[in-house]
FIPANU-917537 format. One record per residue (C-alpha): residue number from 1; residue in three letters; x, y, z. Coordinates in steps of 0.05 Angstrom, whole numbers, plus 5000, padded with zeros to 4 digits. Example, Ala and Ser with C-alpha at 12.3 -4.5 7.8 and 13.67 -1.06 7.14 Angstrom:
   donu   lummi      x      y      z
      1     ala   5246   4910   5156
      2     ser   5273   4979   5143
! end
This chain:
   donu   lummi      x      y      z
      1     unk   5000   5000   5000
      2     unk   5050   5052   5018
      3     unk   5093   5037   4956
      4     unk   5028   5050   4909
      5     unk   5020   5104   4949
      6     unk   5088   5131   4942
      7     unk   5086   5117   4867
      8     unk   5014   5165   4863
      9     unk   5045   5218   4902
     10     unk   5109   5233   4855
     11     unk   5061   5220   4791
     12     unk   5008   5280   4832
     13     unk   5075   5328   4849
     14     unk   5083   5344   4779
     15     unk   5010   5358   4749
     16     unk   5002   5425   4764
     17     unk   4928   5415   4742
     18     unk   4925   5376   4802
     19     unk   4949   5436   4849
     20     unk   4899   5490   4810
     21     unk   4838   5449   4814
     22     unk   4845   5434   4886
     23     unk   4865   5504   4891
     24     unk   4801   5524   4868
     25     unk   4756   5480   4900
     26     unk   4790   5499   4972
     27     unk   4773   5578   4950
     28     unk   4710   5559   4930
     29     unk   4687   5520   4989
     30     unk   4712   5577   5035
     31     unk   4681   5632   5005
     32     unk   4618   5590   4994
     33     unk   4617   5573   5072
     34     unk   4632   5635   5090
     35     unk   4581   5673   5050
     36     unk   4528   5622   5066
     37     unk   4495   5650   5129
     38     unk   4497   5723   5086
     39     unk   4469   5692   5034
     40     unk   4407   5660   5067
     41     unk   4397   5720   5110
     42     unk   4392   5767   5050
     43     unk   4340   5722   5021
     44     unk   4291   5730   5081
     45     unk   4306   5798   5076
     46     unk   4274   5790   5009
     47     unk   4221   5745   5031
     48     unk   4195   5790   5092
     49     unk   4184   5847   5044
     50     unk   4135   5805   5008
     51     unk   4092   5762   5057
     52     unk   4063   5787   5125
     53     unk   4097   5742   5167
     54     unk   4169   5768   5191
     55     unk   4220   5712   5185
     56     unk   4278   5715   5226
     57     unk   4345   5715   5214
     58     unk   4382   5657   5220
     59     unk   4454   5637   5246
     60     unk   4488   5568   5213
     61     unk   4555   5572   5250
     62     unk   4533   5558   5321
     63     unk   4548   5491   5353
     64     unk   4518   5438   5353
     65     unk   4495   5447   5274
     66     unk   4558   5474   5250
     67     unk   4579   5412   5241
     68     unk   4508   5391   5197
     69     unk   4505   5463   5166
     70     unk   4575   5457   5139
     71     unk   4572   5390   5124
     72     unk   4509   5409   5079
     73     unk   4541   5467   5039
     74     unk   4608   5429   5034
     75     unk   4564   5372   4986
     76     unk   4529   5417   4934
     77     unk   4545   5381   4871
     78     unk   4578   5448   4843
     79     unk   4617   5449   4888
     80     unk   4645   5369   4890
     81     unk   4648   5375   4817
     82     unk   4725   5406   4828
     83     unk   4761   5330   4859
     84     unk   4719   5293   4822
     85     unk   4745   5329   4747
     86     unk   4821   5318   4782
     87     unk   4807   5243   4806
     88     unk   4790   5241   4718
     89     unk   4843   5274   4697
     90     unk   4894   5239   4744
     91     unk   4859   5176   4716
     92     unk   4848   5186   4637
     93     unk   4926   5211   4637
     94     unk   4939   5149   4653
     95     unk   4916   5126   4586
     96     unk   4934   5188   4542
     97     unk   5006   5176   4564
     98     unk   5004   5101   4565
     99     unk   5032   5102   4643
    100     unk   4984   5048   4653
    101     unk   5018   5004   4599
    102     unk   5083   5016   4620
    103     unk   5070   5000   4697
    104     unk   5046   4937   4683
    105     unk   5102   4917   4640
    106     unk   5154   4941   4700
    107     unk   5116   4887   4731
    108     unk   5046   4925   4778
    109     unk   4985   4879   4758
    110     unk   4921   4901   4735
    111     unk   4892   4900   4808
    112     unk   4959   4942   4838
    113     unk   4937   5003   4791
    114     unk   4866   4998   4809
    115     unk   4877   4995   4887
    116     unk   4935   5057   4879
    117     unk   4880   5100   4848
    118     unk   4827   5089   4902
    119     unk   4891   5100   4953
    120     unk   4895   5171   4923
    121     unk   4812   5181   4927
    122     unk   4815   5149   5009
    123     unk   4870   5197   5024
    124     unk   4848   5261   4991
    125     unk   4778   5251   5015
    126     unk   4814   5246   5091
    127     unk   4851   5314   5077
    128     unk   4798   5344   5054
    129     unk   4752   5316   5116
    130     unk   4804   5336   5164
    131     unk   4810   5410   5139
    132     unk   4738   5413   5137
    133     unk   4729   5389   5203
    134     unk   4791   5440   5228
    135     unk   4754   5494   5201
    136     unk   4678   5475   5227
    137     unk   4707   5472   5299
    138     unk   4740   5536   5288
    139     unk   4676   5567   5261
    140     unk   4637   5538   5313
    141     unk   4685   5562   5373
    142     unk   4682   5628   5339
    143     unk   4612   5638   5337
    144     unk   4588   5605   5395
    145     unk   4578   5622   5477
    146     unk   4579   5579   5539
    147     unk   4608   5510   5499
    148     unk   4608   5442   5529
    149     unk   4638   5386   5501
    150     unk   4567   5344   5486
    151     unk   4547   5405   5458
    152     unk   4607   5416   5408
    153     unk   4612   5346   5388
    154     unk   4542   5322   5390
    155     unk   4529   5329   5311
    156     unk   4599   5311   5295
    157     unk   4576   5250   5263
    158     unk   4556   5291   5191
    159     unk   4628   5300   5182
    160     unk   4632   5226   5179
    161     unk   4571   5237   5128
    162     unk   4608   5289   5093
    163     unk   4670   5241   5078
    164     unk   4617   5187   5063
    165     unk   4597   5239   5002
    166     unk   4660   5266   4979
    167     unk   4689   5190   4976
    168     unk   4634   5160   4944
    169     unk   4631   5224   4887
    170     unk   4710   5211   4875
    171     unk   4685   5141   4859
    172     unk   4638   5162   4810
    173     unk   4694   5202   4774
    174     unk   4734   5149   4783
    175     unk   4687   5096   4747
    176     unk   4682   5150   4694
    177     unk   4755   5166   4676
    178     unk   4762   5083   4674
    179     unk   4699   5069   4623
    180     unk   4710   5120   4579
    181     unk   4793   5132   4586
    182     unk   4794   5208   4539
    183     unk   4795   5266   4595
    184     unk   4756   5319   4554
    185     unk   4696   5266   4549
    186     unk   4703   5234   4606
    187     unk   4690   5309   4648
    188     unk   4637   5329   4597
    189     unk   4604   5259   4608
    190     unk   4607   5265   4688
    191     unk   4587   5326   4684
    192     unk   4528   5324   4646
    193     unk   4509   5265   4684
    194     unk   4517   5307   4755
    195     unk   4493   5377   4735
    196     unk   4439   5362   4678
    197     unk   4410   5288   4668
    198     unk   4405   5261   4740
    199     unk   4373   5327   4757
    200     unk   4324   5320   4698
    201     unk   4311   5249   4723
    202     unk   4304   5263   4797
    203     unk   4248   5313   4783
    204     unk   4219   5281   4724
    205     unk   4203   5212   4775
    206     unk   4175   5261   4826
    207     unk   4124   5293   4771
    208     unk   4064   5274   4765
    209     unk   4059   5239   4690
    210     unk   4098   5186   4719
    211     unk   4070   5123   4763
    212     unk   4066   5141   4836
    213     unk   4148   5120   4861
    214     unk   4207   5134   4908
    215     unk   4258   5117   4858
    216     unk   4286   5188   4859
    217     unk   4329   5198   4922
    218     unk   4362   5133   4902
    219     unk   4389   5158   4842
    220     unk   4467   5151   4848
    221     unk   4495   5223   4859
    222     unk   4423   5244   4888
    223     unk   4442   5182   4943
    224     unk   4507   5209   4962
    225     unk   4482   5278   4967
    226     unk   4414   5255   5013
    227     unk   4475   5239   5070
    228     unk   4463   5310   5086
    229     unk   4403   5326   5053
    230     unk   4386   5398   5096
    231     unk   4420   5446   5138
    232     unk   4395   5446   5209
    233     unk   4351   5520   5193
    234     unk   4290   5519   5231
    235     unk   4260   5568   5180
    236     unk   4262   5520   5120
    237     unk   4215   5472   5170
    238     unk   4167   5528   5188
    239     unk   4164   5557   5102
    240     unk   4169   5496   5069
    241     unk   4147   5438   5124
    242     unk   4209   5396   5110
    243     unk   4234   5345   5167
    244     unk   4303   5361   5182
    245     unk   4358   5311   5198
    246     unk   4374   5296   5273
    247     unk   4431   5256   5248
    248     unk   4452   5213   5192
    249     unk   4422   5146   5173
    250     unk   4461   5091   5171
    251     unk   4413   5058   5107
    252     unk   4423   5128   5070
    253     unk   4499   5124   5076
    254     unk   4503   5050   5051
    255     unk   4467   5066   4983
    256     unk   4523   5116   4951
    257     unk   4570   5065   4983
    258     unk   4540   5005   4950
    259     unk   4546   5042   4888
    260     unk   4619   5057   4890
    261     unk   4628   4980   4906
    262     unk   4584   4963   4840
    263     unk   4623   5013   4805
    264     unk   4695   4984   4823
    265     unk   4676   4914   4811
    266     unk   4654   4943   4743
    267     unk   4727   4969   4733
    268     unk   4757   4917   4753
    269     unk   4714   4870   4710
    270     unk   4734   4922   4649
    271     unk   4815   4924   4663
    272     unk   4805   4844   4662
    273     unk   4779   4845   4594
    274     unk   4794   4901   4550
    275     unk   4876   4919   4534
    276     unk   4903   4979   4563
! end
């Protein structure tokens, strides 16, 4: 394990692609957290100018739901959409260059290369836990009075469902940049999938021209991104009626997983029969 690893690492040092996409995503997810509370207060602004009912505003950093609101802002697909395109690219290079070729002739089997790429999608979905954890405990210090330690750790467990998420979305890129091996259709392809058609679907099976179903929120990216399906505002229950999540389910955060197995074995089955 550590030698793939070490093998990944010196390949990742020199893709500077690597470095600007991860780059972006980090400034991205900070400004997006950061702005988040703004951005929902300014809405109810907006909202309390039109119906007679004064909503308050509403604070996301405060513990204990720090941990869920973060959690839930840190998984909007736009935003996971930035590892997954470098998990592709660190894949489908692998191909364009014929690195894959040559490893195995030096003697890595078939399985080796596999196993080194979901090494690189375990660990960076770890670093990128761990930071976001760092950060949600400093928000939530920062932002909340009178702290205990139930109190600041009691909804911990979404961070668990955030690396659930991230890991499982790596995977899908992953499966991607394997099936279809050309970078530039291999992001357009995930992409579409993520932004566009599973959208369209999701909403489509909730509609009413089709047969009554709950097929939707078991839709693959829909299933990772359910982990944390709301942020813990009380004003979303009291406009819109929704139940928010004490916690996360342990059946919702098999299903994405499940998937990702499906979606390895698939790999695996390909790399057994096609020629690299």
């Amino acid at each position: 394990m550590k030698k793939l690893l070490k093998i990944e690492l010196k390949k990742i040092l020199s893709y500077k692609i690597f470095w600007i996409l991860f780059g972006l995503y980090f400034i991205f997810l900070i400004l997006g957290l950061l702005m988040a509370e703004f951005m929902i207060n300014n809405m109810i602004d907006n909202m309390n100018k039109q119906i007679p009912l004064l909503l308050p505003h509403v604070n996301i950093y405060f513990f204990p739901d720090v941990w869920q609101n973060i959690a839930f802002f840190a998984t909007i697909r736009y935003v996971l959409i930035f590892p997954a395109i470098v998990i592709i690219i660190l894949i489908t290079n692998e191909f364009t260059f014929k690195t894959i070729r040559q490893g195995v002739i030096n003697g890595m089997s078939k399985l080796e290369f596999l196993c080194s790429k979901l090494y690189i999608i375990i660990l960076s979905s770890i670093i990128i836990t761990f930071f976001l954890g760092i950060g949600s405990l400093i928000i939530g210090l920062s932002h909340t009075s009178g702290t205990t330690l139930e109190m600041v750790f009691e909804k911990i467990p979404f961070l668990l469902g955030f690396f659930i998420t991230i890991l499982t979305f790596q995977i899908y890129a992953f499966f991607f940049g394997f099936i279809f091996r050309n970078t530039g259709l291999s992001i357009a392809l995930f992409t579409l999938y993520t932004l566009i058609i599973e959208p369209i679907v999701y909403y489509f099976l909730k509609s009413p021209l089709v047969f009554k179903n709950n097929i939707s929120p078991y839709l693959p990216v829909n299933s990772a991104l359910r982990i944390t399906e709301y942020p813990a505002i009380p004003v979303l229950k009291k406009i819109m009626g929704l139940n928010l999540q004490d916690g996360i389910s342990f059946t919702t955060s098999v299903i994405p997983l499940l998937y990702a197995a499906i979606m390895i074995g698939i790999v695996f089955w390909v790399i057994e029969k096609k020629d690299l």
